[in-house]
N, C-alpha and C positions, 0 to 999 in steps of 0.2 A: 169309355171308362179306362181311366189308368190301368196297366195289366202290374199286378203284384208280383213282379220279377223277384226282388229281392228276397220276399217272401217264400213264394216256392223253390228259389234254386237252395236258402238253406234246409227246408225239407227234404227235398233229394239227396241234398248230403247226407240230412242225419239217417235216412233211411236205406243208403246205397247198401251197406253191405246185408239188411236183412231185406234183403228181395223174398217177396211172396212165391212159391213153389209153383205157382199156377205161371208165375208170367216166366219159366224157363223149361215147360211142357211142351213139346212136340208132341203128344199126341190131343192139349186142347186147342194147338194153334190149328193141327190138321180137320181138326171139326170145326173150326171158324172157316176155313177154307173153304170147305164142302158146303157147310153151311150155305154161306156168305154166297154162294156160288150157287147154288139151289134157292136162296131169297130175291138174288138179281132178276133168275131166269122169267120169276114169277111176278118182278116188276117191271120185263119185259112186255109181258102179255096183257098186263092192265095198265101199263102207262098212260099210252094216248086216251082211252077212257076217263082216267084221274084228271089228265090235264085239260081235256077239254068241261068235265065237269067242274074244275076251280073256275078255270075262264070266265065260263059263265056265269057263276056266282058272284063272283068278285073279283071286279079290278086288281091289277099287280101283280107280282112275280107269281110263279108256280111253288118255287120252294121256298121255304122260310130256314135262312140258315144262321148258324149261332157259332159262337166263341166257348169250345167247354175243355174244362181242364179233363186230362186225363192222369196215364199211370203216370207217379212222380211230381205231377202238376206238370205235365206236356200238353198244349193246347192243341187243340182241332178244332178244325171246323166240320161241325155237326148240320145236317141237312136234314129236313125234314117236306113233306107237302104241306103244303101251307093250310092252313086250319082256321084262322083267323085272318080278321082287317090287316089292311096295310098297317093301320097305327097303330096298331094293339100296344106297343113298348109307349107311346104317349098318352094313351088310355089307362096305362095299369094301375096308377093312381087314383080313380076313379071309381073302379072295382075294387069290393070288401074283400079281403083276403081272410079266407077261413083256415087257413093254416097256422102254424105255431111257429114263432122264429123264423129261421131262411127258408122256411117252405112256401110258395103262394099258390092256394088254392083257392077254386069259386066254383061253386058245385052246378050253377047257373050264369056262366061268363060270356057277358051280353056282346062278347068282340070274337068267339066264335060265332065263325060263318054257318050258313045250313048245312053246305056239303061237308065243310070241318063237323061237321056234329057226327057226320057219319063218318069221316074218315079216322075219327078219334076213338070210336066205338068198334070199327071195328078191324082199330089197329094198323089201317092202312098209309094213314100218314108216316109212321117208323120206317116203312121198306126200303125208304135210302138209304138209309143205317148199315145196312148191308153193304153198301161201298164201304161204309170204314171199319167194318170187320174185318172186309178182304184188305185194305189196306195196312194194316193194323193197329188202327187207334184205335178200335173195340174190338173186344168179345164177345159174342153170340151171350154169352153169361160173365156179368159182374157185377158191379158196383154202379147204383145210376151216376149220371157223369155232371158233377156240377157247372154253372156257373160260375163267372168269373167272381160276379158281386157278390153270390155264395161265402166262395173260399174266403173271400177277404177279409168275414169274419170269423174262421174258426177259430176253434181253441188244439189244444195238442192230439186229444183225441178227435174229432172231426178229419186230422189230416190225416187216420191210419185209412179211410175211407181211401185214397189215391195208392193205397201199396200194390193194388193189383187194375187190373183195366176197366174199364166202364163197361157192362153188358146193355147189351141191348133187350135183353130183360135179365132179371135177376130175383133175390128175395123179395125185395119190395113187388115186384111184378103182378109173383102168383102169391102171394099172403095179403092182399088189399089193393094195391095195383092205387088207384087216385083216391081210392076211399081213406086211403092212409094223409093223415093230417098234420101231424106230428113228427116234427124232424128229425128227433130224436129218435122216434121210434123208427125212422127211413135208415138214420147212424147204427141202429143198434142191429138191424136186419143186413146190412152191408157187413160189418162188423163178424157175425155170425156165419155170413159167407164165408168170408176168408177164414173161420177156424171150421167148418165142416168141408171145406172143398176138397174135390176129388174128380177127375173123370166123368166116372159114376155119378156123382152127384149132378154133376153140369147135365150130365143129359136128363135126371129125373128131374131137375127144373126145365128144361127146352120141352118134356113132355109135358109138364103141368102147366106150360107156357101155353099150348098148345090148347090145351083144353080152357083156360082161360080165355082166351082170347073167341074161341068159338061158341062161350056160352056169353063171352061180351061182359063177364062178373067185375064189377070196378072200374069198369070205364066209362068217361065224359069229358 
C-alpha cells in the first residue's frame, strides 16, 4: 500500500508547534523505560515457550509485524506474536467485519489460530511491544496506533489521535478493550486521553491495565 507521505507530513506541520505535553515529559518517558524494561524481562522467561507453542500450531513466522503510524504520522514497525494464519491479510475479505467504519472487528475470526485464541486473551501476543516503548515509538500509555489504510481516511479530527504516542494500552484498553466496535467511540476515548493526561493518570490506566488483562474482560 502506497504510504500517504504527503498527507502526514502536512499534519505535522500543522501540528508542530502545539505538541502534546505528554510527549516533552521526562518523567513519562522514564516509566516507558522502566516499564518497557520490566515487560522484556518477562518476555524473556516465556519466549521459547510462546515460540515453540506458535510452531506447532501453525506454520510461518513467529511474529506478525505491521506498518503503524505513530506520533505525528512517524511510521514503525509494530511487532506482535503471531495470532493468526499466514493469510489472514488475503482472508480479511472473507471475514464480516462487525465494526463501524476503519475499525474491523469479528468477535468469532476463523483465521485465528488455537494458540492465538490464547495468546490474544491473555494479552500475550502485545509483549513485543515493549521493544518499541524502549525504543520510543510507543508509550506504555496512549493512543492505539493506527494503520496505514486507517489514516488514509481521516478527516481533521481523526488526525488529533497522532498528537501524542501510540500506547500500548490506553483508554480504549480498560473501558472495552475489543468489545468496543465503534471507531468513533475508539476517536473519542483517545481524544479524552489527551485532555485528562497526566502522570498520575498514566499510571491509574497501567493499573487498570493490569487488572484487565488478568480478569481477561474484553478480550478475543
Amino acid at each position: 500500500m502506497k504510504y500517504p507521505e504527503a498527507k502526514l507530513q502536512t499534519f505535522r506541520l500543522s501540528i508542530e508547534p502545539f505538541n502534546h505535553p505528554s510527549t516533552r515529559s521526562w518523567r513519562k518517558r522514564s516509566i516507558d523505560i522502566v516499564g518497557s524494561l520490566v515487560g522484556l524481562l518477562f518476555l524473556a522467561i516465556v519466549f521459547i515457550p510462546i515460540v515453540i507453542a506458535i510452531k506447532l500450531d501453525s506454520p510461518g513466522s513467529v511474529f506478525y509485524t505491521q506498518i503503524r503510524c505513530g506520533l505525528r504520522g512517524k511510521t514503525f514497525k509494530l511487532r506482535k506474536f503471531r495470532s493468526m494464519v499466514t493469510d489472514a491479510e488475503q482472508l480479511k475479505s472473507m471475514v464480516e467485519n462487525e465494526g463501524s467504519k476503519l475499525l474491523f472487528k469479528n468477535t468469532n475470526d476463523p483465521r485465528i489460530t488455537r494458540v492465538g485464541q490464547f495468546l490474544r486473551r491473555t494479552s500475550l501476543d502485545e509483549l513485543p511491544q515493549f521493544w518499541n516503548v524502549l525504543a520510543g515509538d510507543m508509550s506504555l500509555v496512549g493512543t492505539r496506533p493506527p494503520t496505514l489504510d486507517e489514516v488514509e481516511h481521516y478527516d481533521d479530527r481523526h488526525w488529533q489521535r497522532l498528537e501524542v504516542k501510540p500506547g500500548l494500552t490506553g483508554e480504549w484498553q480498560v473501558n472495552g478493550r475489543s468489545e468496543i466496535k465503534d471507531f468513533e467511540q475508539v476517536v473519542n476515548l483517545d481524544l479524552r486521553y489527551q485532555e485528562r493526561w497526566s502522570v498520575v493518570y498514566d499510571l491509574f490506566l497501567i493499573l487498570k491495565t493490569l487488572q484487565v488483562v488478568f480478569t481477561r474482560r474484553g478480550a478475543y
